[in-house]
C-alpha positions in Angstrom: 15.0 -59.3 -128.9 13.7 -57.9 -132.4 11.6 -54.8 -132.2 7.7 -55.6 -132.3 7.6 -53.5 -136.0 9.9 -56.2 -137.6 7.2 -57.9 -139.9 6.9 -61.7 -141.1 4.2 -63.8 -140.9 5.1 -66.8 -139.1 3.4 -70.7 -139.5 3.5 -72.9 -136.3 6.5 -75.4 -135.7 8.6 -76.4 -138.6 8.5 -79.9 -137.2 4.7 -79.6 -137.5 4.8 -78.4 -141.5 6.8 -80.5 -142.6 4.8 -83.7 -141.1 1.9 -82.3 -142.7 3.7 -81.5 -146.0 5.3 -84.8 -146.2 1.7 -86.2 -146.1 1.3 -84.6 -149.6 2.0 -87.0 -151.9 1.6 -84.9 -154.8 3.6 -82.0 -153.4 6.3 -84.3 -152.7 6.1 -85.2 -156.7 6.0 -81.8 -157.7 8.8 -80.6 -155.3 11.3 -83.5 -156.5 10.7 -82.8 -160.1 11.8 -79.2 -160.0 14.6 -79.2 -157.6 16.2 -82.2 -158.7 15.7 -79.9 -162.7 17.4 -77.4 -161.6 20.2 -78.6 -159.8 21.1 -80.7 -163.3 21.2 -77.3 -164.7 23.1 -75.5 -162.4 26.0 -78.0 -162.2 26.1 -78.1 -165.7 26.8 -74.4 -166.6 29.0 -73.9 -163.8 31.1 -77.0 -164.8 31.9 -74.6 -168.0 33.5 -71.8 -165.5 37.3 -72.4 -164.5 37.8 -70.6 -162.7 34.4 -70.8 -160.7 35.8 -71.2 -156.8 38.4 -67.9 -157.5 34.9 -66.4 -158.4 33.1 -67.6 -154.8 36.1 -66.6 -153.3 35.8 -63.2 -155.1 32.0 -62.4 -153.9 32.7 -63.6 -150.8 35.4 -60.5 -150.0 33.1 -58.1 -152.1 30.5 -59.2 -149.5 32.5 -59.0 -146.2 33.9 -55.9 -147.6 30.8 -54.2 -147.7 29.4 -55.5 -144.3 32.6 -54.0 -142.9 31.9 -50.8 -144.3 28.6 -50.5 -144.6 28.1 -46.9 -143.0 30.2 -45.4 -145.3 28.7 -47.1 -148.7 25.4 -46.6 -148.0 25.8 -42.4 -147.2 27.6 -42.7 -150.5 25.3 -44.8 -152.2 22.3 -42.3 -151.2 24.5 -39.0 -152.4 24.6 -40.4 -155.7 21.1 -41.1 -156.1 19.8 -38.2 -155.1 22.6 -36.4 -157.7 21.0 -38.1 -160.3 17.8 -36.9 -159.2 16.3 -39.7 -157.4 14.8 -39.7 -153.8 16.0 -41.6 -150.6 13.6 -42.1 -148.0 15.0 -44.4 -144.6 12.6 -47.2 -143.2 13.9 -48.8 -140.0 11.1 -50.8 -139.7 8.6 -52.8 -141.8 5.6 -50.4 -141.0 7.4 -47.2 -141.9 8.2 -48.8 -145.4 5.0 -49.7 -146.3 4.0 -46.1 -144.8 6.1 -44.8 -146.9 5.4 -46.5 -149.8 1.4 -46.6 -149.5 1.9 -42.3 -149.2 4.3 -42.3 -152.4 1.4 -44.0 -153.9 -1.7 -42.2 -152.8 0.0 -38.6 -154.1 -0.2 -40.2 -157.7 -4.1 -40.4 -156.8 -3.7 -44.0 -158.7 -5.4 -47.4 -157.3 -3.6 -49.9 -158.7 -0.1 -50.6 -159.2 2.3 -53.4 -161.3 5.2 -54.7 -159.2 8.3 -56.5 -160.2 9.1 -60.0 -158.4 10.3 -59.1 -154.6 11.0 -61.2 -151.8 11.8 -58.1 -150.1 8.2 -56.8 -150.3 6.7 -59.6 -149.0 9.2 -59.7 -146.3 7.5 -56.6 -145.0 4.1 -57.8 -146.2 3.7 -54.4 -148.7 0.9 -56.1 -150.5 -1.7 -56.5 -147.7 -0.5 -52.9 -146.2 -1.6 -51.5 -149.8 -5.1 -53.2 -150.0 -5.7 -52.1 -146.5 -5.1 -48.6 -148.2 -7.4 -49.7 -150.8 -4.4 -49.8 -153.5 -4.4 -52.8 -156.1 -1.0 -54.4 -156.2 -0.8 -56.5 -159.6 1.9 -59.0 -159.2 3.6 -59.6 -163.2 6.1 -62.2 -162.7 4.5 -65.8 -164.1 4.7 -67.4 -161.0 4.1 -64.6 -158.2 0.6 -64.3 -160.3 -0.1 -67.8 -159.7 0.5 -67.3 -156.1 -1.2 -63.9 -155.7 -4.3 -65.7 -157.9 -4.5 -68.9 -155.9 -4.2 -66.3 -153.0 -1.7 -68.5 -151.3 2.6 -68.0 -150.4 5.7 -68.4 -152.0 7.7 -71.6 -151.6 10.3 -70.8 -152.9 13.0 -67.8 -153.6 13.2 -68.1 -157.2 10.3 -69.9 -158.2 7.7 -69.0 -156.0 4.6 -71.9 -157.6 7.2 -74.1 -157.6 4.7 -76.5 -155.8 2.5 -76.4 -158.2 2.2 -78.5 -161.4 0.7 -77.4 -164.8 -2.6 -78.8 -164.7 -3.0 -76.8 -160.9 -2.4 -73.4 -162.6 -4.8 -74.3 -165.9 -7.3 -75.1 -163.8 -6.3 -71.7 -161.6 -6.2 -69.8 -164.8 -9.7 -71.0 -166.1 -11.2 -69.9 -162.9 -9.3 -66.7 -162.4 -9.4 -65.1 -165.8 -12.5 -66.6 -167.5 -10.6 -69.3 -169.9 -12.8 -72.9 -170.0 -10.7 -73.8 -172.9 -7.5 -72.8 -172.0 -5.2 -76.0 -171.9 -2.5 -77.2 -170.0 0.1 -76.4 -172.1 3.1 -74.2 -170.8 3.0 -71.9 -174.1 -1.0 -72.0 -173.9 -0.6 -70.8 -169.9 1.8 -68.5 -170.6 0.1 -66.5 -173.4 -2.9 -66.3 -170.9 -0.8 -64.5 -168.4 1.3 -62.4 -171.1 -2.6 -61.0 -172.2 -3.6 -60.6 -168.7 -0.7 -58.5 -168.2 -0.1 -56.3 -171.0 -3.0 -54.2 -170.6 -2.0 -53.8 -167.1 1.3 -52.8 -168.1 0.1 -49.8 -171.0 -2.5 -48.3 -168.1 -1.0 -48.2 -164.8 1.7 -45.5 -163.8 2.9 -46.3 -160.9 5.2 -49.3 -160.6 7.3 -51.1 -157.6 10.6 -53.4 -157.5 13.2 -54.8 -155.4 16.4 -54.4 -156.0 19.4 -57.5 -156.9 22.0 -55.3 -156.3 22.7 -51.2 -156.1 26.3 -49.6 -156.7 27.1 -47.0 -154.1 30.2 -45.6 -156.7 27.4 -44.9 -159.3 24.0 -44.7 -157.2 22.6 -47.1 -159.2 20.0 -49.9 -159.6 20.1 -53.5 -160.8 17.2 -55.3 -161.5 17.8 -59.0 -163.0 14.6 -61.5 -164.3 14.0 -64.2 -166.7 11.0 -63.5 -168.4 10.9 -59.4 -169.5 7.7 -58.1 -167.5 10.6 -56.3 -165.3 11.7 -54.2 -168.1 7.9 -53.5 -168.7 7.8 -52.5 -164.8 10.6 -50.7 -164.9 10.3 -48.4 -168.0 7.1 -48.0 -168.8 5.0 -46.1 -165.5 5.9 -42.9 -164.6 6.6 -43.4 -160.8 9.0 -45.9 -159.4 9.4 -47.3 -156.1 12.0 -49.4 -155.3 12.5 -51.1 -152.0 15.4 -52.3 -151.1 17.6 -54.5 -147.9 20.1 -52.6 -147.3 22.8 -55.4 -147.4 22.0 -55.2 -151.3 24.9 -52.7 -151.8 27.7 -53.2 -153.6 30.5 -50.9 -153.2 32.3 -50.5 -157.2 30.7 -50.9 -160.5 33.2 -53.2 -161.4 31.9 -55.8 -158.6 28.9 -56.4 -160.1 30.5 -57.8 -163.0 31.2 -60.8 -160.0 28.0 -61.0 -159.5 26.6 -61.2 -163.1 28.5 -64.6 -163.2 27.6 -65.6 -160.1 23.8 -65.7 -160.0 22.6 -66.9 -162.8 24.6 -69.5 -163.1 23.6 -70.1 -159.4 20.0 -69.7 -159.5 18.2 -70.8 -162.6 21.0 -72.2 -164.3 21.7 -69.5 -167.0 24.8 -68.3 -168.0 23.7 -64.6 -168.3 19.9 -63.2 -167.1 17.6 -62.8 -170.4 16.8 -59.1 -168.9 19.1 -57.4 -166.9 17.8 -54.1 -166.2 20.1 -51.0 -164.2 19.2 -47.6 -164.0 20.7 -44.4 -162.5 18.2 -41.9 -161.3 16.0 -40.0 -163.7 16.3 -38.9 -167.1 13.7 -36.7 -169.1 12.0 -38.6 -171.6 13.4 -41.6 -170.9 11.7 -44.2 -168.0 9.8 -43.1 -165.1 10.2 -39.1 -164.4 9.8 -40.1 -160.9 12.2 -42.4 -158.8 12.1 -43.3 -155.0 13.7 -45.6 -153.0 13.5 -46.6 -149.7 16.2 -48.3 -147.9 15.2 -50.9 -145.4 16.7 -52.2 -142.0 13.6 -54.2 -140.4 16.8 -56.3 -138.5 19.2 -56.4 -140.7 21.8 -54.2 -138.5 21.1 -56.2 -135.3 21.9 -59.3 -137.5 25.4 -57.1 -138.8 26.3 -57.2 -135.0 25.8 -61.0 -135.2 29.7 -61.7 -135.9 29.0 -65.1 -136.9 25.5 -64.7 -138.2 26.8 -61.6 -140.2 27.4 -64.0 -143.0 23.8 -64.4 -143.7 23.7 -60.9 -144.9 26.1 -61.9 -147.3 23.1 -64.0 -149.6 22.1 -62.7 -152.9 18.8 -64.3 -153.2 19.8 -67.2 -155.8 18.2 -70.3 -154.1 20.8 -72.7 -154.9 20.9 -73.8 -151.2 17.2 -74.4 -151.4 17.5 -76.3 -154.4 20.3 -78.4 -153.0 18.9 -79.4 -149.5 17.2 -82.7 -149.1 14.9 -81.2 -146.0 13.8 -78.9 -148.3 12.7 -81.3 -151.1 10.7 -83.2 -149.3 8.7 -80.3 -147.2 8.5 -78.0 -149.8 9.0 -74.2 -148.3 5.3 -73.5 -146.7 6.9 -75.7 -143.9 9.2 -72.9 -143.0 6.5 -70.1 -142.2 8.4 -67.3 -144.0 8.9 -65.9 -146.8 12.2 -66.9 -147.0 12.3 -70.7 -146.7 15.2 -73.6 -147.2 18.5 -73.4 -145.2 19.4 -69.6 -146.3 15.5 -68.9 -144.3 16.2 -71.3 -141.6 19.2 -68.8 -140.6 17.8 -65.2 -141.9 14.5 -65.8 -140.3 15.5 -66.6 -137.0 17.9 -63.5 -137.0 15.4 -61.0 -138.4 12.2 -62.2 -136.2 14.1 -63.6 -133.1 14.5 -67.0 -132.3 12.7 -66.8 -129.6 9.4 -66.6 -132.1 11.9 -69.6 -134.5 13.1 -71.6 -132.4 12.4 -74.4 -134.5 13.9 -73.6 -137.8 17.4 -73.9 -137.0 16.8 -77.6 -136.9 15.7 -77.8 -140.0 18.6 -78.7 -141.6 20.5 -82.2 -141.7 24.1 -80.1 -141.3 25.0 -82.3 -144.6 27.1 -79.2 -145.5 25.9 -79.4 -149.5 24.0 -75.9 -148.6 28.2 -74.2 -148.0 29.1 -76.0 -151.1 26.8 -74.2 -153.6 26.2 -70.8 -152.2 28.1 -68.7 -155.0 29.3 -66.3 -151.9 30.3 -69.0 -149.4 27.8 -68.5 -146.5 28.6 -71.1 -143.9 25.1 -72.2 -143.8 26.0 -75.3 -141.2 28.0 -72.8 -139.0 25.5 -70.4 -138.5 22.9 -72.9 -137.6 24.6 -74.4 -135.1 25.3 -71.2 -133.7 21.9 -70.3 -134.1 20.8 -73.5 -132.2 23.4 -72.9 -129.1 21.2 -69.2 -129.4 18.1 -71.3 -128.8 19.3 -73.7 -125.9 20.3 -70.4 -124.1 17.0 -68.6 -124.6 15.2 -72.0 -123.5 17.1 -72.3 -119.9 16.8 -68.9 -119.5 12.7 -70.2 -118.9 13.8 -73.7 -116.8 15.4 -72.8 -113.2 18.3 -74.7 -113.1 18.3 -78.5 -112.6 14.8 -78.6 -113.4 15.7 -78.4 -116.8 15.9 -82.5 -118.3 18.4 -81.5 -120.6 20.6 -79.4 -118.4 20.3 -82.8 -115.8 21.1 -85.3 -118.5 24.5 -83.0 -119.7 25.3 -82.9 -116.4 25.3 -86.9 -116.0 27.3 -87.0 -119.1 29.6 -84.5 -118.2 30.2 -87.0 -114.7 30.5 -90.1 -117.2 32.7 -89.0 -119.8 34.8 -86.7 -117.7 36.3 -89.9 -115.5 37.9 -92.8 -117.2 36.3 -95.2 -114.8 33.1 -94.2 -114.5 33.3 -94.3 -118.5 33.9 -98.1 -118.9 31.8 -98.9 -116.5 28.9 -97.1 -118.2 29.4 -99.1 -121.5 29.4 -102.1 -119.7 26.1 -101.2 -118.3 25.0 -100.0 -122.0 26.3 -103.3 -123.3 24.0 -105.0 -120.8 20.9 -102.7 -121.2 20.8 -103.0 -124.9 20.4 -106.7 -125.1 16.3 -106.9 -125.4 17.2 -104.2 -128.2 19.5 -105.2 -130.7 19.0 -107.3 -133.8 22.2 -108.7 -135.9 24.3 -105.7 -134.1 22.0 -102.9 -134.7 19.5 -100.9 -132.8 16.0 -100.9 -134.5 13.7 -100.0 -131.9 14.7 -98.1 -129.4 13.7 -97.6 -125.5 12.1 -94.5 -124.7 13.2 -90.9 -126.3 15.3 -93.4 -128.3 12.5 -94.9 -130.3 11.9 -91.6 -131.7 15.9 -91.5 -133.5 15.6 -95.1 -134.3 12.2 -94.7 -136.1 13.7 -93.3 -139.2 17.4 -95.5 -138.4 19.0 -97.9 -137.3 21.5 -97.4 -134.2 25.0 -99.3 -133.7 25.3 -101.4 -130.7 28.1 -101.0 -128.4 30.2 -103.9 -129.8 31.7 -106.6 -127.2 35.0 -105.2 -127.2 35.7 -101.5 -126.7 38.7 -99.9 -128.1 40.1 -99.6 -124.4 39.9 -103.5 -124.1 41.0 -104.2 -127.5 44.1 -101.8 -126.9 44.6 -103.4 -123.5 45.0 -106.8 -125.1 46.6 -105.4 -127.8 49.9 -104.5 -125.5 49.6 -107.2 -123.3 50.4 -109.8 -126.3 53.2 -107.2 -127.4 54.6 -107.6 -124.0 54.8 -111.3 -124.2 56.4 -111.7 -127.5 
């Protein structure tokens, strides 16, 4: 069970999403487009790297490494913040880091404040916490604006209006900041945004981030984006505040240099980040004079006792299983319910909220394995689900007494069937009987019953005339008569 603080808002059953999102013929346009973009791009700049799997293989270690150790790298990654005279403040829950937050906020006495792209503060839901305070959070990457305009959620890690195409935001834009003319040009849409920000960027002084990665040897922070409004966040207010996942730590400056490889190439198909921003504490004169961050949990160590789900903390945010996975494609990632959608949601979700309030998303997945084969740190995506899955079943008997339980009854009879050689054949001669009315040129089409529900979407094999028993059988009886 996950404690009643841990905060994500939640949709109803992914199998209920998706059939409405795959009703959404547009979405479903828009959604193929992108992914299908990116993908090209990714394959094609890590095709240029060599030595690309020694470098999977690489973050993988630096990963399990620091999930071993965690304990000790984040007491040294705290010591060495607070040396270079920034402020640590401990948030086991999603409530006491927007507390926390929210009261870093109202001491500056400012209302408004410009945030850097992070999925971790809308993991705890920091924006609606801060307007309840009656704070102004300003989101200023390109597509987080879209979303916070069109007052809807992100679908997706990296590119959060991914579901959106360019006339949607032009007309969003025309409504939202006063443009009738504007056009639907991606340079026209973009110099809207870039004038919308920049005056929000000189006034406000009081900024927010997430955090990519932060080096417990040197205490401190990476920041990496694509479009430079970080390095505006990051530079010009005079307070920081930078939440942060624990798991983010990486023990030795020299590992991010793994990293650096890794994600870009992983996520939007760059061989380096345009802006890469890292900072150590505070320096007079130079960036914010004021620098907190808060270090969250909100699950994340129940999920480190997990020692098969303890992989998932491993992820680095880069969406290239998203951006792979045919589920996700076609639903788009408001199907999922949470801010972290795709396969890398459908197993962090469940771990951080309880499956108990997920127990759908685990089955949102194929198991087609191409998830595993991109992720730059080699999270067993199809492993953990399964696992994830058997976590489910269990929870759900734990509800059903016994043999009332259909599936527990229908295991049983298979368990009877299979586990006796003659019971066995005689229950595929039945089957071969009982799928006559069914079967069309040797296949399946239309099945009986909960049946009709697989063979909707495909076709089933019949059981053929001769089993592989018979076949072997007659096989050694001719050998014996030669």
């Amino acid at each position: 069970m996950k404690p009643d603080s841990v905060i994500i808002e939640l949709s109803p059953e992914f199998s209920v999403g998706a059939k409405q999102a795959l009703q959404n013929t547009q979405l479903r346009r828009n959604m193929g487009k992108a992914t299908q973009t990116i993908r090209a791009k990714r394959a094609a700049v890590v095709g240029e790297v060599a030595d690309w799997e020694e470098l999977r293989d690489a973050g993988e270690r630096i990963k399990a490494d620091t999930m071993a150790h965690l304990d000790v790298y984040i007491q040294q990654l705290e010591k060495n913040i607070q040396a270079a005279g920034g402020t640590v403040h401990w948030a086991s829950t999603a409530a006491q880091a927007n507390d926390i937050v929210t009261r870093l906020i109202q001491a500056t006495k400012s209302k408004h404040i410009i945030k850097v792209k992070s999925l971790t503060t809308d993991e705890i839901r920091l924006n609606e916490a801060l307007e309840a305070a009656g704070i102004t959070p300003i989101e200023t990457d390109l597509a987080e604006l879209i979303i916070q305009l069109a007052h809807e959620k992100s679908s997706h890690i990296l590119v959060p209006a991914i579901h959106k195409n360019r006339s949607e935001i032009r007309e969003l834009f025309q409504k939202a900041m006063h443009l009738p003319d504007l056009t639907d040009d991606p340079k026209d849409l973009a110099a809207a945004a870039r004038t919308f920000l920049r005056e929000k960027f000189m006034s406000v002084k009081v900024a927010t981030s997430g955090a990519n990665f932060a080096i417990a040897e040197t205490g401190s922070v990476c920041v990496v984006e694509s479009e430079g409004n970080g390095r505006m966040c990051l530079t010009l207010p005079d307070v920081l505040i930078t939440v942060m996942g624990i798991e983010k730590i990486l023990p030795r400056w020299e590992d991010l240099g793994v990293f650096m490889q890794l994600l870009p190439r992983s996520s939007t198909g760059e061989r380096m980040n345009p802006y890469t921003s890292i900072w150590t504490g505070v320096h007079p004169g130079d960036g914010p004079q004021e620098f907190h961050i808060v270090l969250l949990d909100n699950g994340r160590t129940q999920v480190l006792g997990d020692s098969v789900g303890r992989q998932t903390l491993h992820c680095i945010r880069c969406s290239a299983c998203i951006n792979i996975c045919p589920v996700y494609e076609r639903t788009g990632g408001h199907a999922y319910g949470s801010v972290y959608p795709g396969p890398i949601g459908a197993i962090l979700t469940p771990q951080l909220v309880g499956t108990e309030h997920t127990s759908s998303l685990p089955y949102a997945s194929s198991l087609c394995g191409a998830c595993y084969d991109v992720c730059p740190v080699k999270i067993n995506i199809p492993e953990v689900l399964v696992h994830l899955r058997g976590r489910v079943v269990r929870e759900q008997h734990t509800h059903v007494t016994g043999w009332l339980d259909p599936e527990s009854i229908g295991m049983a009879g298979l368990a009877q069937v299979f586990g006796n050689r003659v019971t066995y054949e005689a229950a595929q001669a039945m089957g071969k009987l009982a799928q006559w009315p069914f079967v069309h040129e040797g296949y399946i089409e239309n099945g009986p019953g909960p049946l009709g529900a697989w063979t909707a979407m495909r076709d089933l094999q019949a059981i053929p005339d001769q089993t592989f028993r018979q076949w072997w059988r007659e096989r050694n009886k001719h050998d014996d008569n030669a």
